[in-house]
Each structure stands twice: as C-alpha cells, then as structure tokens.
C-alpha positions in Angstrom: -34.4 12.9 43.3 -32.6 15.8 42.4 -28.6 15.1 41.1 -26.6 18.9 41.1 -23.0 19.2 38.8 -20.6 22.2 39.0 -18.8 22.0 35.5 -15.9 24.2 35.7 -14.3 25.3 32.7 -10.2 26.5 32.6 -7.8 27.8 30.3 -5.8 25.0 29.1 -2.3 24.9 30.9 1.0 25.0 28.7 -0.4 21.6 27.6 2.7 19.2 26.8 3.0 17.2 23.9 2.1 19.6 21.4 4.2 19.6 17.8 4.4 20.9 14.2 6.3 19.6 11.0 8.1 20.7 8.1 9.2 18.9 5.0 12.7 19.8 4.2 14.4 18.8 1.3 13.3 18.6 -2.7 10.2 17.2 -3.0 9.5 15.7 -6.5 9.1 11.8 -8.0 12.2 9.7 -7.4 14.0 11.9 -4.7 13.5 11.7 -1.1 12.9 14.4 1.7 12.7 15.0 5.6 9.9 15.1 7.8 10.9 16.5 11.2 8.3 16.7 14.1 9.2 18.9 16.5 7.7 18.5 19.8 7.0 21.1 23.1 7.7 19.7 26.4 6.5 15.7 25.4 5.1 14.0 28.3 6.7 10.6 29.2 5.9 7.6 26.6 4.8 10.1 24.1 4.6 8.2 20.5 4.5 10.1 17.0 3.2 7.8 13.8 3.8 8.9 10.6 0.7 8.1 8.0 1.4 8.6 4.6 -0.8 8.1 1.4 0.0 5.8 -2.2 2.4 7.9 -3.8 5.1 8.6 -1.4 7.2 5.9 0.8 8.8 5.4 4.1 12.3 5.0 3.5 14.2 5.9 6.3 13.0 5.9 10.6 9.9 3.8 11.9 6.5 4.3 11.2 6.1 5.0 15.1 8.3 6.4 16.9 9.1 7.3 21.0 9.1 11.4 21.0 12.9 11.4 23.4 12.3 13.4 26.5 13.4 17.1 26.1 14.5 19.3 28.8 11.6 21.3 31.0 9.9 23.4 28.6 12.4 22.1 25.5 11.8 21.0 22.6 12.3 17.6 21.0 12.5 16.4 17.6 11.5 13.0 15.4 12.0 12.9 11.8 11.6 10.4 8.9 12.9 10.0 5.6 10.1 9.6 2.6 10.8 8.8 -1.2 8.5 10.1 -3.6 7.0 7.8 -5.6 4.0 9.3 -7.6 2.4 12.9 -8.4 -1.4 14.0 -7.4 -2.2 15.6 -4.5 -0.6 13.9 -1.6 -1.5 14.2 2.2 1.5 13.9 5.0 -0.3 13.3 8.5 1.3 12.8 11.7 -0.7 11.7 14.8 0.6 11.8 18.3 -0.5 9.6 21.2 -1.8 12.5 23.1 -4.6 12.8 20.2 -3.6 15.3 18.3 -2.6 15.3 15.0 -1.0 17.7 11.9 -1.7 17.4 7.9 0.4 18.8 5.2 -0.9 18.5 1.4 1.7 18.5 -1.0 0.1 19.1 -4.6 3.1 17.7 -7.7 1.4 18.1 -11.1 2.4 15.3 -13.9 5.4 16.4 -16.3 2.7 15.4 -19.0 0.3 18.2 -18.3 3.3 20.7 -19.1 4.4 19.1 -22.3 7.9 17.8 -21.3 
C-alpha cells in the first residue's frame, strides 16, 4: 500500500499577534520601571504573561493579561510595572498565547564591586 503527501510550503502571511518590549524608566535596586508590550494586529483572546526572575517584582498590572483588540493592522499595547529588588544578571520574558515569546537581560553590578 502505497500512502502519497503533497506538503506545501508558504511564506508566512502578516501573521497577527506578533510584539516586542521595552523597559522604560530607571532601572536600578529600589526603584521601579515600565514594561510595555506592544502588539501587531492581536488576534481575538490574545493573552501576554509577564515571567520575571528573583530579583525584580511585580508591582503594578497582572501577571497575565488580555492583549485589547487594536484597529486592522494597529497596534496594541500591555504594560507592567516592576520594582527592583536585587542586582545579578536578570532575565525579563514575556510569552504570548500565540507561542511566541521575547527575553531581555538586564545585567546591574553590586555597589560593592565599585567601592562605594
């Protein structure tokens, strides 16, 4: 028994759902900063999570959070507040519900190394 398969391989279209993130704000021990997703043309039900490592702390938004629809081919935007709480090399990840996901390392050296 022969079984034949045509596999047919496309260019993605504009896929929806796709984002980046900056951190605004000053980032060091004790002070807190912005994380704002922002998101291209977010398909319906769309989440973002925020996962973030010992060192810095949620302070301000939900963990997850509904991306709010945007207009055709628009843009919409999420954001968090986050309090630094220690220094080391720390990793800021967002993961969307479509699967894909966005890492930022932010690298704060102890005041002790430098003497002060």
């Amino acid at each position: 028994m022969t079984q034949r398969k045509t596999v047919i391989i496309e260019p993605p279209a504009e896929q929806g759902g796709r984002f980046d993130f900056k951190l605004d704000g000053d980032i060091r021990p004790g002070a807190e900063f912005k994380v704002n997703a922002e998101v291209m043309n977010p398909p319906a039900n769309q989440t973002l999570t925020l996962v973030l490592p010992k060192g810095l702390q949620l302070s301000g938004g939900n963990e997850t959070q509904s991306v709010p629809p945007a207009p055709k081919g628009g843009v919409s935007s999420v954001s968090w507040t986050v309090r630094v709480t220690d220094t080391g090399t720390l990793r800021v990840r967002i993961e969307s519900s479509t699967g894909l996901a966005r890492t930022k390392t932010i690298t704060l050296a102890d005041k002790a190394l430098f003497g002060r």
